[in-house]
RODO-2510 file (C-alpha; in nm, 4 decimals, decimal comma):
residues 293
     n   res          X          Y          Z
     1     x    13,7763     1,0306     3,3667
     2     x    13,9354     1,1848     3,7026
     3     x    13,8177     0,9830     3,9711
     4     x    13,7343     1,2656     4,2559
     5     x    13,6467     1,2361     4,6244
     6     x    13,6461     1,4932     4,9327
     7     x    13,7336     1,4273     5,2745
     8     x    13,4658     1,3542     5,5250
     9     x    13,6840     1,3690     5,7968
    10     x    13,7629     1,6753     6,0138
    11     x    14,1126     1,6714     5,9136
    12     x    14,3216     1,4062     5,7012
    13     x    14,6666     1,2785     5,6894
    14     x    14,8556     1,2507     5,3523
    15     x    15,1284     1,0218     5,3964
    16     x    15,4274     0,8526     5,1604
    17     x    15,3536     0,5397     5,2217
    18     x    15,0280     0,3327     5,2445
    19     x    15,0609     0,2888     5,6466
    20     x    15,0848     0,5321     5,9467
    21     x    15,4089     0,5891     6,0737
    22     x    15,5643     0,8869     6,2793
    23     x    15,7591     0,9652     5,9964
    24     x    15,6055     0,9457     5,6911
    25     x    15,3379     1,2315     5,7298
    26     x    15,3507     1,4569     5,4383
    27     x    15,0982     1,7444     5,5104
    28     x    14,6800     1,7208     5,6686
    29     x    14,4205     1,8085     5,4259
    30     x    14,1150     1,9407     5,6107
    31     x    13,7241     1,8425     5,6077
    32     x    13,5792     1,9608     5,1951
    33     x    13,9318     1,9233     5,0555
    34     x    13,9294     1,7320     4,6660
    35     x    14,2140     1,4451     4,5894
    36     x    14,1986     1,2356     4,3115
    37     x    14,2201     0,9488     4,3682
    38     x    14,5387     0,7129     4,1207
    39     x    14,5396     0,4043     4,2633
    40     x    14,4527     0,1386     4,5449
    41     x    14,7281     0,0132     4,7820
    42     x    14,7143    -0,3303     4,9717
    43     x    14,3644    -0,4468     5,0459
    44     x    14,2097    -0,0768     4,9971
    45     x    14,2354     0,0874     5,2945
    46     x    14,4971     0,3183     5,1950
    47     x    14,4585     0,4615     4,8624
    48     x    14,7025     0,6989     4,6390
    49     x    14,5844     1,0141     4,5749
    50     x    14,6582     1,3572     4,3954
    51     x    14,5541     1,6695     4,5078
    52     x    14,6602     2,0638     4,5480
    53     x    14,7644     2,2627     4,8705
    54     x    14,8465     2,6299     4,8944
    55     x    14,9279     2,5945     4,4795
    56     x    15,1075     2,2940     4,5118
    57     x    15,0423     1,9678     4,3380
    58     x    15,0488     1,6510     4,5724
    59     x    15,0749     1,3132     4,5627
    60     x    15,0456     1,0615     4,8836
    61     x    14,8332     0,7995     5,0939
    62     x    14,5435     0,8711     5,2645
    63     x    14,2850     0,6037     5,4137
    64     x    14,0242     0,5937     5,2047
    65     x    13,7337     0,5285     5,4913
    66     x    13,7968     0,9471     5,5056
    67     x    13,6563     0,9871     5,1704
    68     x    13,3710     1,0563     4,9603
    69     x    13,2510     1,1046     4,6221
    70     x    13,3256     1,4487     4,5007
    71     x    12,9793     1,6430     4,4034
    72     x    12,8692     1,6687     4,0770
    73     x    13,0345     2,0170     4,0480
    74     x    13,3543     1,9217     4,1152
    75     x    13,3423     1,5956     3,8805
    76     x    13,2780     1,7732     3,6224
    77     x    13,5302     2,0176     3,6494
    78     x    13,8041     1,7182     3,6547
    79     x    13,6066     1,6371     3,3008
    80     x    13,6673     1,9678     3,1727
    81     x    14,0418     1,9468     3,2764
    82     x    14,0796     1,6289     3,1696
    83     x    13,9711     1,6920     2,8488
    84     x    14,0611     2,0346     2,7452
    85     x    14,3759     2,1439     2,9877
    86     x    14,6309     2,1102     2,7266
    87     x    14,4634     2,2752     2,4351
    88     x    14,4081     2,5735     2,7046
    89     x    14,7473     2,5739     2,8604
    90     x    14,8778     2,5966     2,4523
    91     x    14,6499     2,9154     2,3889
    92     x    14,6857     3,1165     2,6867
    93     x    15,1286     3,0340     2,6870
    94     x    15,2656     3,3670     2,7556
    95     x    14,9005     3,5689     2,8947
    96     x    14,8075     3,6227     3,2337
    97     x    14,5248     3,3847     3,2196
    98     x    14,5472     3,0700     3,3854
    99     x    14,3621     2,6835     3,2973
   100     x    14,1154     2,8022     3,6477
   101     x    14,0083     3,0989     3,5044
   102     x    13,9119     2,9642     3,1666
   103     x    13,7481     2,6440     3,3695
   104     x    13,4978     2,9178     3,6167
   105     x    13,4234     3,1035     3,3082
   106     x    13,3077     2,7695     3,1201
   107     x    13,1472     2,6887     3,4555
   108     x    12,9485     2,9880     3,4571
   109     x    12,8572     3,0348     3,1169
   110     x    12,7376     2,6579     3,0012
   111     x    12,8067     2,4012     3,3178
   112     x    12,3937     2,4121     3,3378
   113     x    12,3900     2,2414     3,0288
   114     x    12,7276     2,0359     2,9607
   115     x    12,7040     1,9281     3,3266
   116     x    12,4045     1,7120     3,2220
   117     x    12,5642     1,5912     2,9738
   118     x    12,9272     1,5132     3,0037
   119     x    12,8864     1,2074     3,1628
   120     x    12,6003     1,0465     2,8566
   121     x    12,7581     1,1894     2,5409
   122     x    13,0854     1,2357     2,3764
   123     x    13,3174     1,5539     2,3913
   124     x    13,2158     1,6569     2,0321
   125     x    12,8143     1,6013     2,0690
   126     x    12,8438     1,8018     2,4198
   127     x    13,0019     2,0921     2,2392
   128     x    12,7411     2,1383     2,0023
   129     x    12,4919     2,1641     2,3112
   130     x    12,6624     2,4165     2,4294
   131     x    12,5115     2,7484     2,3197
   132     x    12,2207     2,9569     2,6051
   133     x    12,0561     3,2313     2,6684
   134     x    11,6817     3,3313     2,5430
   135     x    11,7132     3,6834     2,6855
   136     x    11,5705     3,9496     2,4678
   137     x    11,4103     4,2912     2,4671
   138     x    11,3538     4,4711     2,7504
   139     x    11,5716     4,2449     2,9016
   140     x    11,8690     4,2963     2,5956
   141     x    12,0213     4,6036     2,4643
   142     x    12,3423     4,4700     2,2172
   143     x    12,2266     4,3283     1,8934
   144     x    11,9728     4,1507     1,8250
   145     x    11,7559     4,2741     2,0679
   146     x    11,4568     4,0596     1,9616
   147     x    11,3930     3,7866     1,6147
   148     x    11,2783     4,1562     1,3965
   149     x    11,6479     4,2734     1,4754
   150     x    11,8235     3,9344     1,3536
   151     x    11,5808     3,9551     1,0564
   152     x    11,6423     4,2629     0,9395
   153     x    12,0964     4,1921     0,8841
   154     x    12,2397     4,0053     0,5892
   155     x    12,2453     3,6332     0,6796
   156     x    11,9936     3,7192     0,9466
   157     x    11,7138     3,4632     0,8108
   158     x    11,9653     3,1830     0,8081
   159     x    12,1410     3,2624     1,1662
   160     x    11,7624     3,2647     1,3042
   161     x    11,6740     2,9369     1,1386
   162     x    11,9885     2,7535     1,3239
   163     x    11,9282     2,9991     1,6449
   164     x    11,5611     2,8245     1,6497
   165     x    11,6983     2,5103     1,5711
   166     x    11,9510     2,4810     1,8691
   167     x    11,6913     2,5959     2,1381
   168     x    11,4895     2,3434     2,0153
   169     x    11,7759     2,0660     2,0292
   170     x    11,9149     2,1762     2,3978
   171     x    11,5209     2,1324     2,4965
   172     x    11,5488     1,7660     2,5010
   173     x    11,7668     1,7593     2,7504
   174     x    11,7155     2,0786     2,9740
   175     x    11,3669     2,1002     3,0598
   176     x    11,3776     2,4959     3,0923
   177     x    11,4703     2,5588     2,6981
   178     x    11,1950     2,3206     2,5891
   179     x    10,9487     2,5469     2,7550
   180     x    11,0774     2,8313     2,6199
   181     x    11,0995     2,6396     2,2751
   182     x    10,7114     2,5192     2,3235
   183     x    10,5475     2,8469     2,3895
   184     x    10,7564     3,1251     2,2301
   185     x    10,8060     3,0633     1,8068
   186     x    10,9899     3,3832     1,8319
   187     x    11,2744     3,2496     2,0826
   188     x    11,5899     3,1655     2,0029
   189     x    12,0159     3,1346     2,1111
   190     x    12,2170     3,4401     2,1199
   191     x    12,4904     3,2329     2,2954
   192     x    12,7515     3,0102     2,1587
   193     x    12,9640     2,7886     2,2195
   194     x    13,1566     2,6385     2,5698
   195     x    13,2799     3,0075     2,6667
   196     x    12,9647     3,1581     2,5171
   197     x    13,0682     3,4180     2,2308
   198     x    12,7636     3,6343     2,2164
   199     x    12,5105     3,6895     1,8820
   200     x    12,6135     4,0975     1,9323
   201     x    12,9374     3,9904     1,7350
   202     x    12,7312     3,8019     1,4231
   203     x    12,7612     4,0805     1,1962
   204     x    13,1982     4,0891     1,2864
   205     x    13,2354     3,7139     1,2302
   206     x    12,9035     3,6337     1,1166
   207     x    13,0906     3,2831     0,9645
   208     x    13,1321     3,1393     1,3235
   209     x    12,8011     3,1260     1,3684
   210     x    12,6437     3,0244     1,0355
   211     x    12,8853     2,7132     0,9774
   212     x    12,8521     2,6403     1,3509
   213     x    13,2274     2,6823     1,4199
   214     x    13,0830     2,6509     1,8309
   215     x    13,1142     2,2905     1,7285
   216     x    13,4690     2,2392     1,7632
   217     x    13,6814     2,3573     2,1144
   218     x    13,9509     2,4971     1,8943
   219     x    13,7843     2,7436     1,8102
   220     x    13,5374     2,8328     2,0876
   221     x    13,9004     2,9033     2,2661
   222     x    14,0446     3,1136     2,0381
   223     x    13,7257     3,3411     2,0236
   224     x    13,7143     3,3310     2,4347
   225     x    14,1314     3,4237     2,4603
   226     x    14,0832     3,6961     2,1935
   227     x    13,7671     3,8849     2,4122
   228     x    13,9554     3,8008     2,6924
   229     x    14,2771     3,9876     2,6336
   230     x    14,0641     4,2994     2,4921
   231     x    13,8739     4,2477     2,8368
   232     x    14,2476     4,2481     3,0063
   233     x    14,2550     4,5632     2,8410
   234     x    13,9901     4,7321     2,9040
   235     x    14,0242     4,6766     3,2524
   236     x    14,4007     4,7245     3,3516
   237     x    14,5593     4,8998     2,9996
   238     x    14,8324     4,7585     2,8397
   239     x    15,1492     4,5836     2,9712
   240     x    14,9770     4,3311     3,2370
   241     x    15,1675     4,0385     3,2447
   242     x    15,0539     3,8461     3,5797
   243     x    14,6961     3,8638     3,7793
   244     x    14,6011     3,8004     4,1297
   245     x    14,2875     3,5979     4,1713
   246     x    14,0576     3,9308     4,2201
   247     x    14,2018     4,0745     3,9063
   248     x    14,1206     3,7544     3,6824
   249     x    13,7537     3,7774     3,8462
   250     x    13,7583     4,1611     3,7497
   251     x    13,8598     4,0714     3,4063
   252     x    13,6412     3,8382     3,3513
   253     x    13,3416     4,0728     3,4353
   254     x    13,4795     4,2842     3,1346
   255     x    13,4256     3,9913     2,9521
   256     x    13,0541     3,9472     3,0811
   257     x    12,9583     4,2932     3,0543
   258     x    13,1927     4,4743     2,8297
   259     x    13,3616     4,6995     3,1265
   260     x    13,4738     4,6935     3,5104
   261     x    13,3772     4,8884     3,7930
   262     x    13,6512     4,8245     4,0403
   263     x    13,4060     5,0343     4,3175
   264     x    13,1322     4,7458     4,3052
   265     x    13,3334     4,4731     4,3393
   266     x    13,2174     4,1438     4,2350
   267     x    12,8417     4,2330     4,2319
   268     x    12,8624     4,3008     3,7920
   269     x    12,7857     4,0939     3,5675
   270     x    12,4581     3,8709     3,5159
   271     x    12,2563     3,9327     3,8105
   272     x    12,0559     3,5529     3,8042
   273     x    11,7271     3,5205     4,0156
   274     x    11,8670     3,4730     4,3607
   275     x    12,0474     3,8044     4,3170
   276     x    12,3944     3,6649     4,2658
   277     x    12,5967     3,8411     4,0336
   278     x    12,8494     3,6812     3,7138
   279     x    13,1644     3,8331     3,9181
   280     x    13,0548     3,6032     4,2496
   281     x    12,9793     3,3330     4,0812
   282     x    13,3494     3,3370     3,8831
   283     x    13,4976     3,3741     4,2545
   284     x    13,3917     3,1204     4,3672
   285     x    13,4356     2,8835     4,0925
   286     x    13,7845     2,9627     4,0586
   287     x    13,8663     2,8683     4,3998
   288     x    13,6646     2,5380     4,3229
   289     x    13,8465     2,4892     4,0155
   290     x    14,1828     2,5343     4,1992
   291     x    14,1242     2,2884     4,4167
   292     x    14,1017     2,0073     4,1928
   293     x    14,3629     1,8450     4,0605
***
């Protein structure tokens, strides 16, 4: 696994070789930046690192007294690359998505739960942890607004039997689902998978969900670059072949919440309890998930 650190210090020099010289000083890194670290040189002090600048991929010396563990965040976002970057680079060849976007959204979506995880299980167990969100009526308008709705569709009895089953599973390890398994019967998932494909789209593809398809990465991609390129559309039309940093944010609101509002900004989406809406929250983790490495 990525081995991830920050600087400490209130600026740091990346050099070419393990020792300071007036020549050998490649760029400064500043106080927060992420390196990864590749190696140790001579007896540790100097260490060889990776890390981005201004879009550019690095590779230097630092000293490594400058340095300190990256925070959980930011480790697991080097897991996620790590792990998944070159099944995601294959599937989005040729869109205007980028490895950064698809890490925030996965960040926003499930981090709270494969974040706990990553680190205790294997890639395939935390996959099938990853589905959410207990949200129903008044709260929820798409299908199924509440268990009655699920009920009442073909397959519906099955799909709330493994619903049911997966709140109860995620509830031993995130305390928040097991109280919401405990004390409501009538609770279940309506999200699934890494990127979160959404129980409103069980009666389309209602095969993904019943032979838990979620499980596998494969496939949780596929269903995340196919809403995202009819979110791509809905937002900017037809024929966009390259996004700015605000436009993949804008996109992936479409993706959240079915359509854009260019006039609000970043504030759509999710709205959690401390008021912070889906749209900041992919912001900012895309500029966290561009700095690392």
């Amino acid at each position: 696994m990525a081995d991830l650190y920050i600087v400490k210090a209130t600026e740091l020099n990346v050099r070419s070789s393990p020792q300071i010289e007036q020549s050998n000083k490649i760029t400064s890194i500043p106080e927060g930046h992420v390196i990864s670290k590749i190696s140790v040189a001579g007896d540790g002090s100097w260490w060889q690192i990776l890390t981005v600048k201004d879009g550019r991929t690095l590779e230097g010396f630092v000293a490594s007294r400058f340095l300190e563990p990256a925070p959980n965040r930011i480790q697991a976002i080097g897991w996620f690359k790590e792990q998944f970057r070159s099944k995601i680079e294959a599937e989005i060849a040729g869109t205007p998505f980028s490895l950064d976007m698809l890490t925030a959204i996965a960040l926003q979506e499930t981090y709270y739960i494969w974040g706990k995880l990553y680190t205790k299980l294997s890639v395939d167990d935390v996959l099938k942890f990853c589905v959410g969100d207990t949200l129903d009526t008044p709260k929820r308008s798409a299908f199924p607004k509440n268990k009655a709705a699920l009920l009442n569709v073909d397959k519906g009895r099955e799909m709330f039997k493994i619903a049911r089953e997966a709140l109860e599973a995620v509830g031993t390890h995130v305390e928040e689902y097991k109280k919401v398994a405990d004390t409501s019967p009538d609770k279940f998932f309506h999200g699934f998978g890494i990127f979160q494909l959404d129980l409103q789209f069980f009666q389309e593809d209602p095969d993904y969900f019943i032979q838990k398809r979620w499980y596998s990465f494969d496939e949780c991609l596929s269903k995340c670059t196919k809403e995202l390129k009819a979110a791509l559309k809905r937002a900017y039309g037809s024929g966009k072949t390259a996004l700015k940093d605000e436009e993949k944010v804008y996109v992936a609101i479409a993706y959240n919440r079915g359509k854009v509002e260019f006039s609000r900004k970043f504030k759509q989406g999710y709205r959690d309890d401390s008021g912070k809406y889906y749209g900041e929250y992919i912001w900012e983790y895309l500029q966290l998930a561009k700095s690392v490495p």
